[in-house]
C-alpha positions as CSV (number, residue, x, y, z in Angstrom):
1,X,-19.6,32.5,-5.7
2,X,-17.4,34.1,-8.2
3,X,-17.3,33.7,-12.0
4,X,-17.1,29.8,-13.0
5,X,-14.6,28.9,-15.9
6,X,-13.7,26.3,-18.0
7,X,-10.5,25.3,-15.3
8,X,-8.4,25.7,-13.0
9,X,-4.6,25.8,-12.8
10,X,-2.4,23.4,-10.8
11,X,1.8,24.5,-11.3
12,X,4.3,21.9,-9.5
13,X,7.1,23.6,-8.1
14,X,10.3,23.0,-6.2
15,X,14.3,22.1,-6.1
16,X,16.1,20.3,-9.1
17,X,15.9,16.3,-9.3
18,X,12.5,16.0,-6.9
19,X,11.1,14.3,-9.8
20,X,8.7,16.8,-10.5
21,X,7.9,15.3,-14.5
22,X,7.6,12.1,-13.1
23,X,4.9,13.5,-10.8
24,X,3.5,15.5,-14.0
25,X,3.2,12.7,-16.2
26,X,1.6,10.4,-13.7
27,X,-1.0,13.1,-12.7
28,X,-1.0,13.8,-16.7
29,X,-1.8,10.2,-17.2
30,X,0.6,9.8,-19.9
31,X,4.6,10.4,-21.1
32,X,4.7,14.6,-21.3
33,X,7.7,15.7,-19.5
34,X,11.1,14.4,-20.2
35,X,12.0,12.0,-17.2
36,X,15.8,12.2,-16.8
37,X,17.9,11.8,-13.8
38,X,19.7,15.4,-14.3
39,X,19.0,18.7,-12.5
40,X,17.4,21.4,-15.1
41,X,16.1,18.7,-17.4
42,X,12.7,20.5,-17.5
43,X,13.6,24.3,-18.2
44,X,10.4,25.7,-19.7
45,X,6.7,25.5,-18.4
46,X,4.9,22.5,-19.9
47,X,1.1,21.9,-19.7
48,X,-1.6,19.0,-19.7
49,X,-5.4,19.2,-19.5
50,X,-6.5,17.2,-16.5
51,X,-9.8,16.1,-15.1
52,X,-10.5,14.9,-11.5
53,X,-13.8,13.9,-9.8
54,X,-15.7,16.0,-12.4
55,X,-13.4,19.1,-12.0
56,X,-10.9,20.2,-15.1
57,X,-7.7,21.8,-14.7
58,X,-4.0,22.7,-16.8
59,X,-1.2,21.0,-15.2
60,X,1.9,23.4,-15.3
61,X,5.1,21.4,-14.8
62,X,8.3,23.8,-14.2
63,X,12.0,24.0,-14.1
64,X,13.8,23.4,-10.8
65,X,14.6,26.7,-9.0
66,X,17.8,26.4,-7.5
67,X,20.1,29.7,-5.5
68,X,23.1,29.2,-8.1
69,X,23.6,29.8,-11.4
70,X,23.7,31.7,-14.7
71,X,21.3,33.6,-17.2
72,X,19.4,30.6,-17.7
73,X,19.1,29.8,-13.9
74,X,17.4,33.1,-13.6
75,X,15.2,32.8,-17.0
76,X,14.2,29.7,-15.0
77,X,12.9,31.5,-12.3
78,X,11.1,34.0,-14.3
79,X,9.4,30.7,-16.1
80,X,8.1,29.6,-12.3
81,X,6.8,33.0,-11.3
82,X,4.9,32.8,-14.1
83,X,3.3,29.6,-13.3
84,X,2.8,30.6,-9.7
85,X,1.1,33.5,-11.1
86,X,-0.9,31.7,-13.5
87,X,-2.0,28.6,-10.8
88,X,-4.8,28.7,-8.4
89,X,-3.7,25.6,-6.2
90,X,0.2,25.1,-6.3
91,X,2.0,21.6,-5.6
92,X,5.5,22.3,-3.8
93,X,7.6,19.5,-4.5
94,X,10.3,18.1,-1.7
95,X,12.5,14.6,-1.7
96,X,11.7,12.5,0.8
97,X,14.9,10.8,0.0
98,X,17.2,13.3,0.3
99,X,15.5,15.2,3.3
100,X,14.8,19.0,4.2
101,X,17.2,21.0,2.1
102,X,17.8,25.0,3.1
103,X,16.3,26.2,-0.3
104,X,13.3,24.7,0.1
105,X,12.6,27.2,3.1
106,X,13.4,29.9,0.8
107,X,10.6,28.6,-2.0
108,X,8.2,28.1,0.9
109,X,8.6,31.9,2.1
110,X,8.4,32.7,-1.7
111,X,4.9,30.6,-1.8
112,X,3.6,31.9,1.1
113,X,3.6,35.9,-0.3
114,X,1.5,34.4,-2.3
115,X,-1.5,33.5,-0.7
116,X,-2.4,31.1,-2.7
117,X,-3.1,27.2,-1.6
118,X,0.2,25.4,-1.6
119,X,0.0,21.5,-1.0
120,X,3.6,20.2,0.1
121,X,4.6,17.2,-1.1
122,X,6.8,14.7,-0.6
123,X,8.3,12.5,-3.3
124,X,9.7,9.2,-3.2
125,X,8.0,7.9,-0.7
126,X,8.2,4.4,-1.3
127,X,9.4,2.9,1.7
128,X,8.6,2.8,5.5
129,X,12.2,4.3,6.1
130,X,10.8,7.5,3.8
131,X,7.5,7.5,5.1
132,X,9.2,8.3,8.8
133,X,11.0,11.0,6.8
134,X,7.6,12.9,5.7
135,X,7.1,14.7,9.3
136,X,10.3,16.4,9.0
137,X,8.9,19.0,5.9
138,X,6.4,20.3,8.6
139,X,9.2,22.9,9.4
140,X,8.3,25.1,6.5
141,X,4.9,25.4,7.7
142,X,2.4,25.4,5.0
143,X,0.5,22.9,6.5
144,X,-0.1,19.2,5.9
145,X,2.6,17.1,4.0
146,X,1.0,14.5,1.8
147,X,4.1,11.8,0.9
148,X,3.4,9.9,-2.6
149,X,5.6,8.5,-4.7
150,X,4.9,9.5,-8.5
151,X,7.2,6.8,-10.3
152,X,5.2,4.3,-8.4
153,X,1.8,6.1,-8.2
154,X,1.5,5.4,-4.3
155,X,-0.7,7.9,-2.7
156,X,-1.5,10.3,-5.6
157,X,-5.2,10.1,-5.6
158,X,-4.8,11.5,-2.0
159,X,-2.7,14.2,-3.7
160,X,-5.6,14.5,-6.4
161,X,-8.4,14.8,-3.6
162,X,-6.4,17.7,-1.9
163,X,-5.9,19.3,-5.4
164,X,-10.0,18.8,-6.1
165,X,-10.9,20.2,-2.8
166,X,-8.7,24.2,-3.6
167,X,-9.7,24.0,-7.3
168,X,-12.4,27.0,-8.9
169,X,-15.7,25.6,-9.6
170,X,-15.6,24.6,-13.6
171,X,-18.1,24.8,-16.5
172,X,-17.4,22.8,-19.6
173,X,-16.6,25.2,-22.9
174,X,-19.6,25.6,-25.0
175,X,-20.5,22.5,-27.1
176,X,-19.1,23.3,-31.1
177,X,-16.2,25.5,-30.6
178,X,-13.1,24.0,-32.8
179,X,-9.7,24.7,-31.2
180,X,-6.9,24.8,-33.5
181,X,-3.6,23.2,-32.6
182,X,-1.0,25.1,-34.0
183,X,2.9,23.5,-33.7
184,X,6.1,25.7,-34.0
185,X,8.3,23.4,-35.4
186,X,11.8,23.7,-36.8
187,X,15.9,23.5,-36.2
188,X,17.3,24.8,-32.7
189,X,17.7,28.3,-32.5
190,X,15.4,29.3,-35.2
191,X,13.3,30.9,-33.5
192,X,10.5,29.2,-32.2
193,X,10.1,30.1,-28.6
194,X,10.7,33.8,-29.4
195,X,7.8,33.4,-32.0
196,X,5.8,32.2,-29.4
197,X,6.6,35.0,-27.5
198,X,6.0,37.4,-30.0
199,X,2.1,35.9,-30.5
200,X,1.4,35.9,-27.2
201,X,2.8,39.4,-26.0
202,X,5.2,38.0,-22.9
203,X,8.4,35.8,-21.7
204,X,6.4,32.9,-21.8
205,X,9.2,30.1,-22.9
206,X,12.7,30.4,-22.3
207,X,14.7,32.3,-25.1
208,X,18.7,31.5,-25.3
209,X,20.7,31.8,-27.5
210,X,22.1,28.4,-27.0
211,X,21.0,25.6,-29.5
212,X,18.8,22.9,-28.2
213,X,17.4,25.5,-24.8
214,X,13.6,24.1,-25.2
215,X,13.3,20.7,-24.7
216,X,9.8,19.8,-24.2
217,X,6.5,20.6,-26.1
218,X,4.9,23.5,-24.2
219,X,0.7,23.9,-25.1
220,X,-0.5,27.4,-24.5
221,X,-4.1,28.0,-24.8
222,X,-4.5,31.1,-26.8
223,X,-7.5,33.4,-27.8
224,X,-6.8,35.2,-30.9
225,X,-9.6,37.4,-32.2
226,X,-12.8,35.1,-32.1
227,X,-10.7,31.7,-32.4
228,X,-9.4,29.7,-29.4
229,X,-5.9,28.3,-30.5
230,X,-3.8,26.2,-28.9
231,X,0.1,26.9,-29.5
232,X,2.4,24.0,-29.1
233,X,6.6,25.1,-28.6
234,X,8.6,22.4,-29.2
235,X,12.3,21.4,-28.9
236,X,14.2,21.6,-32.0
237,X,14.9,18.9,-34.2
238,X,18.5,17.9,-34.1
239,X,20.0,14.9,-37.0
240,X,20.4,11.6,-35.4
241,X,24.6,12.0,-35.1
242,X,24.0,15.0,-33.2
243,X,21.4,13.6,-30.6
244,X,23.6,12.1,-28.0
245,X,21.6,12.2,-24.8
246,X,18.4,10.6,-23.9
247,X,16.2,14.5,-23.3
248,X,17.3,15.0,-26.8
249,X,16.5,11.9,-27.9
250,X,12.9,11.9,-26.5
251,X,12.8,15.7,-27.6
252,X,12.8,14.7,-31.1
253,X,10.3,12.3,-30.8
254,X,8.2,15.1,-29.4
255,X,9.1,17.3,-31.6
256,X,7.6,14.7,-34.1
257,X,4.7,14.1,-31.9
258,X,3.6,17.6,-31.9
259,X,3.1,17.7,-35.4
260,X,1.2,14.4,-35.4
261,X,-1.4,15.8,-33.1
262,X,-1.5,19.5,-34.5
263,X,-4.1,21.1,-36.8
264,X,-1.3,23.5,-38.3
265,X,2.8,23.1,-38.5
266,X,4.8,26.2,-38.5
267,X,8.0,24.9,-40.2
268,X,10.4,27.9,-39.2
269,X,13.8,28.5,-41.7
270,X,16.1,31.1,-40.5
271,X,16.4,34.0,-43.1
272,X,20.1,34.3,-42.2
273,X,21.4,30.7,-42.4
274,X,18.6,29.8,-45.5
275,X,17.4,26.6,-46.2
276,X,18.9,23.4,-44.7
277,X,18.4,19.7,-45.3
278,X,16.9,19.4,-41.3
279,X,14.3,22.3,-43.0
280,X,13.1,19.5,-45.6
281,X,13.0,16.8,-43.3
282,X,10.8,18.8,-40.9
283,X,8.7,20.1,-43.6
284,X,8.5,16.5,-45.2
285,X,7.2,14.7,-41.7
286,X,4.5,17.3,-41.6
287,X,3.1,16.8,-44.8
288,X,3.7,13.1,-44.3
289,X,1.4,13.2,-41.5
290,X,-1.2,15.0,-43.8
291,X,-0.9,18.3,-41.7
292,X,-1.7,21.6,-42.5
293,X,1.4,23.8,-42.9
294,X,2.9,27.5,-43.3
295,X,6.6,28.0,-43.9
296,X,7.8,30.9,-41.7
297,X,11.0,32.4,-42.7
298,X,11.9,33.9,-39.2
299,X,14.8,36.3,-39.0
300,X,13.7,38.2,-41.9
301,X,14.6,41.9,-40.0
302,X,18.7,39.9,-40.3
303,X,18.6,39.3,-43.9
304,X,16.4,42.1,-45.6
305,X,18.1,45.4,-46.0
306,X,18.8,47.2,-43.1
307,X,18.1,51.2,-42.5
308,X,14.7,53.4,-43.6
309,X,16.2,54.1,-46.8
310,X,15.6,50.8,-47.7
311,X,12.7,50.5,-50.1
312,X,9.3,48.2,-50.1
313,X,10.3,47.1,-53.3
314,X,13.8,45.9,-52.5
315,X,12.1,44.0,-49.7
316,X,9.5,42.7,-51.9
317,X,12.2,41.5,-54.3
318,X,14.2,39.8,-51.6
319,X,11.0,38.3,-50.1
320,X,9.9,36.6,-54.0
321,X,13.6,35.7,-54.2
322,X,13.2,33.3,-51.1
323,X,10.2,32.1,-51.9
324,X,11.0,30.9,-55.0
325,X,14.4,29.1,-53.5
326,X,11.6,27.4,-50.9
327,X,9.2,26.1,-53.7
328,X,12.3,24.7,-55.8
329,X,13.7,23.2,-52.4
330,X,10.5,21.9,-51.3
331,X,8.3,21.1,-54.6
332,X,6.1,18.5,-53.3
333,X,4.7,21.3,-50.5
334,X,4.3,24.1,-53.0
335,X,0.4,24.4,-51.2
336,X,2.0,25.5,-48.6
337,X,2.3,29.1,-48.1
338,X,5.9,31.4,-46.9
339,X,5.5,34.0,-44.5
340,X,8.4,36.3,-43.4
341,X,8.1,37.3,-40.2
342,X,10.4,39.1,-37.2
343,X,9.4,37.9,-33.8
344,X,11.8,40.8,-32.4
345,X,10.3,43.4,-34.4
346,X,6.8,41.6,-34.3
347,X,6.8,42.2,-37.8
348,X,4.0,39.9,-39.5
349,X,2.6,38.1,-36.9
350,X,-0.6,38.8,-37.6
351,X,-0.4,37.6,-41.0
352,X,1.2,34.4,-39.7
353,X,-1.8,33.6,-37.2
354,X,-4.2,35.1,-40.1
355,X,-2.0,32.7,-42.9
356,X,-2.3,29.9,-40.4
357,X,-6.2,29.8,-39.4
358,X,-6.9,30.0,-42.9
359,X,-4.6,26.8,-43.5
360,X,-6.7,25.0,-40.2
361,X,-9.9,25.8,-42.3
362,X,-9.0,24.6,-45.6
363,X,-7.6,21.8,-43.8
364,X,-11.2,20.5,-42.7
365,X,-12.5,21.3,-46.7
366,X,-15.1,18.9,-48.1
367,X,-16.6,18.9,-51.7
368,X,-19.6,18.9,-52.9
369,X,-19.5,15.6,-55.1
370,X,-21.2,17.3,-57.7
371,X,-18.6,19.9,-58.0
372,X,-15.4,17.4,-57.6
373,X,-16.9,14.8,-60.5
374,X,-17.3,18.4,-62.4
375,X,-13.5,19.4,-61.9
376,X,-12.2,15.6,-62.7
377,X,-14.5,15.7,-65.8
378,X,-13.3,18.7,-67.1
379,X,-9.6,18.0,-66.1
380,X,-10.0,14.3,-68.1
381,X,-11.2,16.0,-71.6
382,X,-8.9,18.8,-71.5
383,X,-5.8,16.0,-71.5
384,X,-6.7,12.8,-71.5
385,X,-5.3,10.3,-69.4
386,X,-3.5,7.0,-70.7
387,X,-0.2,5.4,-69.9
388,X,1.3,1.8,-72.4
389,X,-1.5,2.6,-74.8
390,X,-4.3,2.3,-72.7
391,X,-6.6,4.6,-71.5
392,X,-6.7,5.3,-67.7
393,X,-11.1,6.4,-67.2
394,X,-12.3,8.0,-63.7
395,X,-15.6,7.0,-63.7
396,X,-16.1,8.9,-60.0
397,X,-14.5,11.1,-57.4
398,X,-16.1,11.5,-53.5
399,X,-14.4,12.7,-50.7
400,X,-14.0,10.6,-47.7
401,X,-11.8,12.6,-45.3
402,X,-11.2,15.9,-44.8
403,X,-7.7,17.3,-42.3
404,X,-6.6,16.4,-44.9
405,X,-8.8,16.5,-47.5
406,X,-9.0,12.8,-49.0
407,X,-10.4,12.0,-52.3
408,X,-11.0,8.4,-54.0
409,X,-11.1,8.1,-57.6
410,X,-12.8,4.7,-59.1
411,X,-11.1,4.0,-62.3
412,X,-11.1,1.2,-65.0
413,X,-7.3,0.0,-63.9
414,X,-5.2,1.9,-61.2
415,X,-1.7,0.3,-62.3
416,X,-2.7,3.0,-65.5
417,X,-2.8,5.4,-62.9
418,X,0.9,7.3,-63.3
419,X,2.4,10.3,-60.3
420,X,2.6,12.8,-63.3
421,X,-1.8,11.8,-63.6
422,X,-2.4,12.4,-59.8
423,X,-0.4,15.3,-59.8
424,X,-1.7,17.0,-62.8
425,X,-5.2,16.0,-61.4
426,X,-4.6,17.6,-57.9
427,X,-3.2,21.0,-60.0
428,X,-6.4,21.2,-61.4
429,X,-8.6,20.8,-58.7
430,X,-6.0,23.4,-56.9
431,X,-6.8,25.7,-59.7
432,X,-10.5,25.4,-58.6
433,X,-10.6,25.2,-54.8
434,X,-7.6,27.3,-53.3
435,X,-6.7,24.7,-50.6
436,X,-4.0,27.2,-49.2
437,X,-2.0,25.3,-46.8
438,X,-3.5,21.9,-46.8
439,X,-2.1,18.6,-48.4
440,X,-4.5,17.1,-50.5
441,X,-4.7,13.2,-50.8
442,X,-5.9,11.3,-54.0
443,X,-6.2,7.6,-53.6
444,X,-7.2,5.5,-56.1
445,X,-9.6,2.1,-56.6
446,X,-10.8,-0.1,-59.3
447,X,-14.1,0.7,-60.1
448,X,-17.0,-2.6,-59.3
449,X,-20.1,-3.3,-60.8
450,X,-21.8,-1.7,-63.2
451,X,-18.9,0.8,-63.9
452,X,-16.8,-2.0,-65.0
453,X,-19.6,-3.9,-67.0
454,X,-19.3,-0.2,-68.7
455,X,-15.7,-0.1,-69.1
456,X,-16.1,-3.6,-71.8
């Protein structure tokens, strides 16, 4: 037996409009893919973790491979021989309804050099007229056609078994290692999918220069140095007035979605077009959601100064410059730190990975109580705290979440409790614990018990 691993790889190929998401998501278990009744919908590869019968595997769901077309048509193909070359069991796709077309002979001969196990099946089989339709797809003999139909989930635990039986025997990963879920997020055409490109070393999502050309959220395991990382792609965040079709529609709220389930948010802002309300609105939702974050000025080799005889202090000048535009645009993420970067050039990607990790870890910070009552304490007799005469008195400070790191403070009367206090308060323990990257969260309660009796 050969070398067990964590799982195996299952790709679903085949035509345009075979419904190859809907068979994605339904294997996926949940909504992934966008759905939508228009060829090329699905243009980049987009990955679940499955499990079946004990056996793990990444679902790959691809674009349709069609004979016609453009520069995108053929970055489309490119996207499926990678998936192909990434799978060890591959799902070829056909329509039932529509019947044998002549390119699917041409992606069976294309399967078949590769050796690899192909299971054909055929979609929309949810009638007993399409059920006599299934035999017909034995002309491209690659064996047994299973018919399902995926919108209705007919059949696809048969699909599942035959899936099980060519998969690589699996080991679970080793109990304690932390993944971190990084999300590029940001306007179309910053950058993002050529910055995931850049990290990983290869074409792995489609790069156009057309606005809008990733649609889905693409997760890509990713083993950087000792960490295991997951990097999530996602489509770029258009405003509401300029989202006029249901993919872009759904590829907001994914967009959004990514950055709820991430670790870290890389909030991309193109150094040649410079800050944008869409930046602050994608920035904002992250820290909203109490994510880690990095701002990555992308572009940067289009905006610093061009030729060698360009100095490192001109850059570094025009590098402070920005940043200081970013922290007056975007004052309530000032934690956050700017990184410049080049995905073309590959020009600090490193320290954007490095930037980022860091950002995970601080993320998951906990205080010692000791030490946090120590920083309030010290904080409180340096400028005491009072608002319409009063006196506002933190009797006690504990953590009680971390990602992000939460903090309750019991005081004698929280309406005394004023922004400018909790933000003053969060400076301070800033200027003790460098929580690079990470939103901190002060909440605050009345103090019961004895602390009150204390407080008369």
């Amino acid at each position: 037996m050969g070398e067990k691993r964590d799982r195996g790889v299952v790709a679903i190929v085949g035509r345009p409009n075979v419904g190859k998401s809907t068979l994605f998501n339904r294997l996926a278990g949940r909504r992934i893919a966008i759905e939508e009744p228009t060829p090329g919908i699905t243009r980049d590869r987009v990955y679940a973790d499955c499990e079946w019968r004990g056996k793990r595997f990444t679902l790959i769901d691809t674009g349709g491979l069609q004979t016609e077309g453009g520069n995108l048509e053929r970055e489309i193909v490119r996207q499926v021989e990678f998936a192909i070359e990434e799978a060890d069991v591959i799902v070829f796709l056909v329509d039932a309804k529509d019947g044998l077309a002549g390119f699917d002979h041409e992606i069976a001969e294309m399967l078949r050099r590769t050796g690899k196990p192909v299971i054909v099946t055929a979609n929309k089989v949810d009638s007993r007229r399409r059920e006599e339709a299934v035999p017909e797809f034995y002309a491209l003999a690659l064996g047994e056609v299973i018919g399902v139909s995926a919108a209705h989930g007919l059949m696809v635990d048969d699909l599942l078994d035959r899936i099980w039986e060519h998969l690589p025997e699996t080991e679970p990963m080793p109990e304690g290692e932390e993944v971190v879920r990084i999300a590029i997020v940001g306007r179309p055409n910053v950058g993002k999918s050529s910055l995931l490109n850049a990290i990983l070393g290869e074409d792995r999502a489609v790069v156009d220069n057309s606005p809008g050309t990733t649609r889905d959220s693409i997760d890509t395991p990713y083993q950087w140095r000792d960490r295991s990382l997951v990097l999530i792609d996602t489509a770029g965040v258009r405003r509401k007035s300029k989202v006029t079709q249901a993919f872009e529609y759904y590829s907001v709220l994914r967009a959004f979605g990514a950055i709820e389930r991430c670790d870290v948010a890389l909030t991309l802002i193109d150094a040649a077009e410079g800050l944008t309300d869409q930046d602050k609105r994608i920035a904002g939702r992250a820290h909203e959601e109490g994510r880690a974050q990095v701002l990555v000025v992308s572009k940067w080799d289009l905006r610093a100064p061009e030729g060698s005889e360009a100095s490192e202090a001109e850059d570094k000048l025009l590098r402070q410059d920005f940043a200081r535009q970013v922290s007056a645009w975007l004052p309530e993420i000032s934690y956050a730190p700017v990184v410049f970067i080049s995905s073309h050039r590959r020009m600090g990607i490193e320290t954007l990975l490095e930037t980022a990790v860091t950002a995970a870890e601080q993320h998951g910070h906990r205080f010692q109580t000791a030490e946090l009552n120590r920083i309030i304490e010290e904080a409180t007799w340096r400028r005491p705290l009072s608002r319409k005469g009063k006196t506002l008195r933190i009797y006690y400070a504990t953590q009680v979440a971390a990602r992000p790191p939460t903090i309750v403070l019991f005081v004698n009367d929280p309406e005394l409790m004023h922004f400018s206090h909790l933000a003053y308060l969060e400076n301070q323990i800033r200027r003790k614990v460098p929580l690079t990257g990470t939103p901190l969260r002060l909440l605050v309660r009345r103090s019961r018990g004895r602390d009150r009796e204390r407080d008369r």
